[in-house]
C-alpha atoms as a printed R data frame, in Angstrom:
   type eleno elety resid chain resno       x       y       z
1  ATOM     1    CA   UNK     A     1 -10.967  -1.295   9.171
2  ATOM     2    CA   UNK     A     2  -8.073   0.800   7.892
3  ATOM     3    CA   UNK     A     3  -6.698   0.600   4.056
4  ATOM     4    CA   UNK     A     4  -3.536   0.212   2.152
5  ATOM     5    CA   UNK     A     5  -2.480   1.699  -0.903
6  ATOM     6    CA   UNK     A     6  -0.179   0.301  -2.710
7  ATOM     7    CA   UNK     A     7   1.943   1.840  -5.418
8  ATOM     8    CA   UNK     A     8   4.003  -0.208  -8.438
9  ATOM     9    CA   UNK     A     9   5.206  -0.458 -11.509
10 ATOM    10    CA   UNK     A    10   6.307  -3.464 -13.963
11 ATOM    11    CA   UNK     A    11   9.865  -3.464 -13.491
12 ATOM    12    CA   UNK     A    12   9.568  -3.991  -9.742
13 ATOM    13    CA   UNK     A    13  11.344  -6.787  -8.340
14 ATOM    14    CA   UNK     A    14   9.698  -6.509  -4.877
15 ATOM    15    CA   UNK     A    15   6.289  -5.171  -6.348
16 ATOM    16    CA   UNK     A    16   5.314  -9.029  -6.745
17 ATOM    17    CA   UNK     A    17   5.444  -9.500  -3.414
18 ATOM    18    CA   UNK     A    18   3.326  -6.195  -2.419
19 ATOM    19    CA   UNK     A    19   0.349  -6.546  -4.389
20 ATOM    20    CA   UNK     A    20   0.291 -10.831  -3.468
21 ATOM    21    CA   UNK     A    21   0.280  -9.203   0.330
22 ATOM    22    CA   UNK     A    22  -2.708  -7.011  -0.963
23 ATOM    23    CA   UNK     A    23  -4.969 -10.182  -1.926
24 ATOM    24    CA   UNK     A    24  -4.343 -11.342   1.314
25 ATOM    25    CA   UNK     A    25  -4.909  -8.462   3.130
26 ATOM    26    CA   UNK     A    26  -8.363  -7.722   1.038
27 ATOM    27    CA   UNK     A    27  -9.534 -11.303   1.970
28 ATOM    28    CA   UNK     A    28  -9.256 -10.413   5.525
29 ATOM    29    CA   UNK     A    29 -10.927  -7.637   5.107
30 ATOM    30    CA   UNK     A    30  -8.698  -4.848   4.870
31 ATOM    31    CA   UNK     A    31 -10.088  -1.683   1.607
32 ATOM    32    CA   UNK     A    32  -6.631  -2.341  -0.660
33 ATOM    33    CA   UNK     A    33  -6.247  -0.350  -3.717
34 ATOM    34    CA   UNK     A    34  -3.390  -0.629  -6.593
35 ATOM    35    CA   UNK     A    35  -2.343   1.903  -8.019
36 ATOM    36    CA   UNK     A    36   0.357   1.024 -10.943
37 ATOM    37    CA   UNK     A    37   2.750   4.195 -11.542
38 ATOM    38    CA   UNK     A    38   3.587   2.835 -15.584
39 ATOM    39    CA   UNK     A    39  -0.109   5.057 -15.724
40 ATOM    40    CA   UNK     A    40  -1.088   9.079 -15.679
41 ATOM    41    CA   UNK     A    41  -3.641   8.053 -12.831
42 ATOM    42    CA   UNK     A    42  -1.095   5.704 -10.933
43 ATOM    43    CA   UNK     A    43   1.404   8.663 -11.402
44 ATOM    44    CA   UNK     A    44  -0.940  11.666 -10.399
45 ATOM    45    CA   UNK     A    45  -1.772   9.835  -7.161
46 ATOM    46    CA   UNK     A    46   2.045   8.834  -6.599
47 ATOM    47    CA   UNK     A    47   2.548  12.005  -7.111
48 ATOM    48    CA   UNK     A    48   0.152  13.340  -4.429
49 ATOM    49    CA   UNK     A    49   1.573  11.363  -1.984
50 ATOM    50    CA   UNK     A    50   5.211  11.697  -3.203
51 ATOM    51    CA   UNK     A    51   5.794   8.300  -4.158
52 ATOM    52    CA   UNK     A    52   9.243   8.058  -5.171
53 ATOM    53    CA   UNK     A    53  10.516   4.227  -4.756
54 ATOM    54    CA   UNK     A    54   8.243   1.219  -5.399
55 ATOM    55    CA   UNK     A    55   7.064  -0.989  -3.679
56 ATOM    56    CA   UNK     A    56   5.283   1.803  -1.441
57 ATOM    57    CA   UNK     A    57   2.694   1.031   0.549
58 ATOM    58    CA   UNK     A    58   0.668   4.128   2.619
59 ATOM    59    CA   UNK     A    59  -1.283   2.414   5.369
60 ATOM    60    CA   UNK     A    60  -4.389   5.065   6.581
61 ATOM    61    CA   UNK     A    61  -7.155   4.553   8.802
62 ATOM    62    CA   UNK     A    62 -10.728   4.476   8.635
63 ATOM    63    CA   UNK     A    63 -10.786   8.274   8.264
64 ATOM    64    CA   UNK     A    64  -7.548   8.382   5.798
65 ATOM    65    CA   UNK     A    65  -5.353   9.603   8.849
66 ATOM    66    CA   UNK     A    66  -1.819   8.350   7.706
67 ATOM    67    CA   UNK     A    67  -0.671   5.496  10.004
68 ATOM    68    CA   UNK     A    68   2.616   4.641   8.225
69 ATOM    69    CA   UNK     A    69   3.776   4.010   5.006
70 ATOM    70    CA   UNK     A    70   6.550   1.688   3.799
71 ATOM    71    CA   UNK     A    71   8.476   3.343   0.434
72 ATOM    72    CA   UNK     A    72  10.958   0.397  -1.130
73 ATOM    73    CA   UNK     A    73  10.024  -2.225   0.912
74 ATOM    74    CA   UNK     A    74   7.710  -5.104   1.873
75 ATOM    75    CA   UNK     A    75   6.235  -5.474   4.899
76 ATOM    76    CA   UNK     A    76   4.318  -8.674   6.751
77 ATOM    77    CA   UNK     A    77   1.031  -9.147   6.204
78 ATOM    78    CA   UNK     A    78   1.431  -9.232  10.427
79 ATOM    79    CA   UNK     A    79   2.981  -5.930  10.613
80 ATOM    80    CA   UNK     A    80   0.050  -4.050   8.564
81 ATOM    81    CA   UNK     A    81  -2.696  -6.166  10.584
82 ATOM    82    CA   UNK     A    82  -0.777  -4.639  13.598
83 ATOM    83    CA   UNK     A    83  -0.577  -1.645  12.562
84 ATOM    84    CA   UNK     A    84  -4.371  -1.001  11.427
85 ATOM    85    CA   UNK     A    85  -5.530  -3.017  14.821
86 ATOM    86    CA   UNK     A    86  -3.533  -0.363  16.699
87 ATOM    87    CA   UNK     A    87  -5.552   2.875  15.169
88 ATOM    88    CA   UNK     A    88  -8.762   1.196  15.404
């Protein structure tokens, strides 16, 4: 199954929303990892994969071949399963 990485911060309005849709996602199975950009290591990987609004979400799949990414926005959880099922 594919992954999502999603990048935030604390002052986020929408980043709420985008890490809630990452429990969701990891309980169906999907490899979800965090990565908060208030931190060097959150901000050297934002950085690598020029992160510049938050919520943003990189979807990848199995072999971290970028699918899509969302940069500011929220997504479904139906839209990600979608996507993922669609580079399987």
């Amino acid at each position: 199954m594919g992954s999502v990485k999603i990048f935030f911060k604390s002052d986020c309005p929408k980043c709420p929303a985008a890490k809630n849709m990452g429990i969701i996602l990891k309980k169906e199975g999907v490899n979800v990892t965090n990565y908060n950009l208030d931190t060097l290591d959150g901000l050297a990987e934002g950085a690598y994969y020029s992160v510049m609004a938050t919520p943003t979400l990189i979807i990848e799949d199995e072999e971290e071949n970028h699918i899509a990414d969302f940069r500011g926005d929220v997504p479904t959880v139906q839209d990600i399963q979608k996507l993922i099922n669609q580079h399987q």
